[in-house]
C-alpha positions as CSV (number, residue, x, y, z in Angstrom):
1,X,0.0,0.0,0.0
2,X,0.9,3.7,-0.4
3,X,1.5,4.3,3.0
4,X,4.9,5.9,3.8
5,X,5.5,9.6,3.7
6,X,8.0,9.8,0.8
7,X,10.0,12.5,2.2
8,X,12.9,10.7,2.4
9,X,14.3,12.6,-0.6
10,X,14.0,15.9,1.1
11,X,15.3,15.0,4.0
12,X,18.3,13.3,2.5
13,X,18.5,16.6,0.3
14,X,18.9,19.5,3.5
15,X,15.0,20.9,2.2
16,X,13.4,19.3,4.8
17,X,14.8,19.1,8.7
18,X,13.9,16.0,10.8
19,X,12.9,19.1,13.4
20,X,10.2,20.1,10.7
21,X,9.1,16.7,10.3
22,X,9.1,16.0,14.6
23,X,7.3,19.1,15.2
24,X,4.6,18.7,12.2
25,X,3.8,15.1,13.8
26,X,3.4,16.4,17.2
27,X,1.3,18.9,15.9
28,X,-0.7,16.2,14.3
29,X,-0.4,14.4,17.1
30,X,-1.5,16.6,20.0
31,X,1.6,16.3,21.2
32,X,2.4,12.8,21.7
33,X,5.5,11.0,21.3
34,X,4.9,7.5,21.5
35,X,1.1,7.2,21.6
36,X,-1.9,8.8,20.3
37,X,-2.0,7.8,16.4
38,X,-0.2,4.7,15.4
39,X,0.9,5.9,12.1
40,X,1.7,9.1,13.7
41,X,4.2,7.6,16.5
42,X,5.4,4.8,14.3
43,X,6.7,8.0,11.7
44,X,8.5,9.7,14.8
45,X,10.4,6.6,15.9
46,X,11.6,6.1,11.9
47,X,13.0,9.6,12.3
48,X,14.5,9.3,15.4
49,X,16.4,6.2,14.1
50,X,17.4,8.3,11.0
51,X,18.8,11.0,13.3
52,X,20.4,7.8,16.2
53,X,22.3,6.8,12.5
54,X,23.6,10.7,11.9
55,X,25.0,10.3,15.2
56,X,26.9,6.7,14.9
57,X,28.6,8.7,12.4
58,X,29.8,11.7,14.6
59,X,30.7,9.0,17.5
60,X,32.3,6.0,15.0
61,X,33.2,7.6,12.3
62,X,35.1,4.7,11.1
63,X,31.7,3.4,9.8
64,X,32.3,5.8,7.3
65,X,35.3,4.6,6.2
66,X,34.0,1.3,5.3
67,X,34.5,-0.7,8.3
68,X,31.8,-2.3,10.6
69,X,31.0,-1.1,13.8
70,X,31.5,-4.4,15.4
71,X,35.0,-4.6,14.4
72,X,35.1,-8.4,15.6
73,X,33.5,-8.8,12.5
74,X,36.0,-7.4,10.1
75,X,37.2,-11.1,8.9
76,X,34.0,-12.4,8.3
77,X,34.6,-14.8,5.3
78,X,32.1,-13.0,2.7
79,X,31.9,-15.0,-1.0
80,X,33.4,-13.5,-3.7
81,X,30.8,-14.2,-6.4
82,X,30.0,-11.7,-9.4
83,X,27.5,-13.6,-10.8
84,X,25.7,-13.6,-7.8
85,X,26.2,-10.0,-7.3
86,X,25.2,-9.4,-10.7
87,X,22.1,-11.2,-10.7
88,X,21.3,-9.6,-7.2
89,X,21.9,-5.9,-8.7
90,X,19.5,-6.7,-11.6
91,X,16.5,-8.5,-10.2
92,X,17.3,-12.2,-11.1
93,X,17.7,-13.8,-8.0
94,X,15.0,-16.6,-8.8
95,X,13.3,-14.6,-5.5
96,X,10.2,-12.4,-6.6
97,X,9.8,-10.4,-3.3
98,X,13.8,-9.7,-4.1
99,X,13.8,-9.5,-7.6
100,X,10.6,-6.9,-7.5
101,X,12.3,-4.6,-4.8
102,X,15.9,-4.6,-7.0
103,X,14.2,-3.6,-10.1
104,X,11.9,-0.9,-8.4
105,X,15.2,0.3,-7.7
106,X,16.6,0.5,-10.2
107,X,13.6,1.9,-12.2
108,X,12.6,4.8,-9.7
109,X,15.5,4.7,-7.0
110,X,13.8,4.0,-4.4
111,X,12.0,1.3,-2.6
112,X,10.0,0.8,0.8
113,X,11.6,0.0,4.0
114,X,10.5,-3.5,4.3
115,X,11.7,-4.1,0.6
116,X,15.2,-2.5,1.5
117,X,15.8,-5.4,4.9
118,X,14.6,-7.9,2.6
119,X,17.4,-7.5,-0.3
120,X,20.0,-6.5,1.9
121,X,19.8,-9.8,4.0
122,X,19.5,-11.8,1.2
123,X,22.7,-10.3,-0.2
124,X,24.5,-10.7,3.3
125,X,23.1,-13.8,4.7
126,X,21.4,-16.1,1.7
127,X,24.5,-14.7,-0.4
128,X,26.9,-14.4,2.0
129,X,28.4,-11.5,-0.1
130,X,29.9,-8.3,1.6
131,X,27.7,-5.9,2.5
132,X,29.3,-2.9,1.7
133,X,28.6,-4.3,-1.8
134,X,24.8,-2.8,-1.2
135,X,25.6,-0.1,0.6
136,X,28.0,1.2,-2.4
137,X,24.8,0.2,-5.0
138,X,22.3,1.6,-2.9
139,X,24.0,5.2,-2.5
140,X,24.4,5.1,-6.7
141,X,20.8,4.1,-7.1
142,X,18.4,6.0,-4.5
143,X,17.3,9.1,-4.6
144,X,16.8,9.4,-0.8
145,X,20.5,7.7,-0.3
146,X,21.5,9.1,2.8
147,X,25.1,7.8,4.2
148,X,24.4,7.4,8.3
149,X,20.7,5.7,7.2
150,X,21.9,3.4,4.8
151,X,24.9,2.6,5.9
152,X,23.2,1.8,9.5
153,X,20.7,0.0,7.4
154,X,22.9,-2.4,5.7
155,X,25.2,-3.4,8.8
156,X,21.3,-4.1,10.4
157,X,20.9,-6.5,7.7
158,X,24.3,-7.8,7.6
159,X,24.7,-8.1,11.9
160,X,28.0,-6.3,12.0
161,X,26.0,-2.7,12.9
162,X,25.0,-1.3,16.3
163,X,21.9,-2.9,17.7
164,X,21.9,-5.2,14.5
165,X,19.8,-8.3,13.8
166,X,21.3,-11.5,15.7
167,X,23.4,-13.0,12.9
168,X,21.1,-16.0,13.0
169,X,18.0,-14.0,12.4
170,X,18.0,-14.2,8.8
171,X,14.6,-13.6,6.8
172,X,13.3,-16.1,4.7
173,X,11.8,-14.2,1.3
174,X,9.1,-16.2,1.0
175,X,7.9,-16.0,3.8
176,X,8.4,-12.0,4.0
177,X,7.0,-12.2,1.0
178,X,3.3,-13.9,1.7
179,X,3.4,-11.8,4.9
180,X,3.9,-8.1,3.3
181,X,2.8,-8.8,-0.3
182,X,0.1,-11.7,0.0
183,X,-1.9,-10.9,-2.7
184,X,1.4,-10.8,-4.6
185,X,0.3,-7.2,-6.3
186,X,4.0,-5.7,-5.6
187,X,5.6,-8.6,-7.5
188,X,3.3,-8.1,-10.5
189,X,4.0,-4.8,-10.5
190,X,7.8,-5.1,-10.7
191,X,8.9,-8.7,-12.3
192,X,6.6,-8.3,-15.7
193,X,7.3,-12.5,-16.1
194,X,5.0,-12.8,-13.5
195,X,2.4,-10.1,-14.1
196,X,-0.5,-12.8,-15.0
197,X,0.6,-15.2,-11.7
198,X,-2.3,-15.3,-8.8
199,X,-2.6,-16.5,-6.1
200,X,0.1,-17.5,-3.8
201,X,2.4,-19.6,-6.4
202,X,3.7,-16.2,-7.2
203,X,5.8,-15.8,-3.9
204,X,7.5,-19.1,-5.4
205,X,6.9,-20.3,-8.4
206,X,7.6,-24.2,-9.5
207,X,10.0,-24.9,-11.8
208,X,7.6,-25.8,-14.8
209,X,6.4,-22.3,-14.4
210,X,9.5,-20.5,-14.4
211,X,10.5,-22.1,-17.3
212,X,7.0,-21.3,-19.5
213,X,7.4,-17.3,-18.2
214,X,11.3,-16.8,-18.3
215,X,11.4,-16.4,-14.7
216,X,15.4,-17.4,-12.9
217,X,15.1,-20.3,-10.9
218,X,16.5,-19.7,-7.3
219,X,20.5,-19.1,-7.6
220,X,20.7,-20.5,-3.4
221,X,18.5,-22.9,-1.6
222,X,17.1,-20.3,1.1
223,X,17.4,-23.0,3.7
224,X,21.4,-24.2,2.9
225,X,22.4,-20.7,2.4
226,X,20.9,-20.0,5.9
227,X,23.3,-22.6,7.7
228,X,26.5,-21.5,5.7
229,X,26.0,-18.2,6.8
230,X,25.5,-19.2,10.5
231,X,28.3,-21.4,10.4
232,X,30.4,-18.4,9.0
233,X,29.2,-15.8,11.9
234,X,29.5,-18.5,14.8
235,X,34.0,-18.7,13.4
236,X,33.9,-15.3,14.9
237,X,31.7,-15.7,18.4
């Protein structure tokens, strides 16, 4: 649904202030912080993460300088795999809910929230490839890129950041996928192979079917990848 704000560009751009935003939603609000409208509170947390990120990057600046903020975590054995990088940056993953939020992307720079954890686990966890990979493609692709946001967005995802996912909490697409997109309407939208699909056979299609629309089978089995990259975080414990 069209439910965000969208004025992520502005604030990203300087023409909007998160002290704007706060104050506009506490007007809205009558005064509340964290009650009153759900929507309305929700929207104030989201920009007082956005400002927590600005100041990671005053108090570790060596985030910046593309190392992770868990430095324990600086040998983590990432793949070196182009194809899969490639097929990641252009929306053939063989993952709809993936492949959809990639090409949205890359059509309009930008994507929602939800989207953005989605790919960037699967690139750091189901992939195993390094996230700074993401952060660099995000920055050249969205048009709300926004260093301290992204780049404590993608060390989220990837469990190296500041209160990041546990590295064993890694989404499964699908899954995400039927939860956020059940009707599958996003995915229509965005992968044109499977714009006629309904019903929930588009969150994974079988074989025979990705074969008669042109749609990638999966590149990783969800569930394998999953183990390999626990086994890869638990080297470092």
């Amino acid at each position: 649904i069209d439910g965000t704000s969208r004025l992520s560009p502005y604030l990203a751009a300087g023409v909007l202030s998160p002290r704007q935003c706060i104050q506009a939603a506490l007007n809205a609000n009558n005064g509340h912080y964290d009650s009153g409208n759900a929507g309305l509170s929700t929207w104030i947390s989201e920009l007082i993460w956005r400002e927590f990120y600005q100041h990671i990057l005053i108090g570790y600046p060596r985030v910046s300088r593309h190392q992770p903020f868990r430095l324990e975590l600086r040998d983590l054995g990432w793949n070196d795999n182009d194809a899969h990088f490639q097929a990641w940056c252009e929306g053939r993953t063989g993952y709809p809910i993936v492949d959809a939020g990639m090409r949205q992307l890359r059509a309009i720079g930008w994507m929602h929230n939800r989207v953005r954890m989605i790919v960037a686990m699967f690139l750091s966890k189901d992939l195993l490839l390094d996230w700074r990979l993401g952060e660099r493609f995000f920055m050249q692709h969205l048009i709300d890129g926004d260093l301290g946001s992204n780049n404590g967005g993608w060390q989220w995802s990837a469990s190296t950041g500041t209160d990041a996912a546990p590295y064993f909490r890694i989404f499964n697409p699908t899954s995400q996928s039927e939860r956020f997109d059940p009707e599958g309407q996003y995915i229509r939208e965005w992968v044109e192979e499977l714009a006629d699909i309904h019903g929930k056979v588009i969150h994974d299609p079988p074989p025979l079917l990705r074969e008669q629309t042109g749609y990638p089978q999966p590149i990783v089995d969800h569930a394998a990848a999953r183990n390999v990259a626990i086994a890869a975080f638990e080297k470092l414990r």
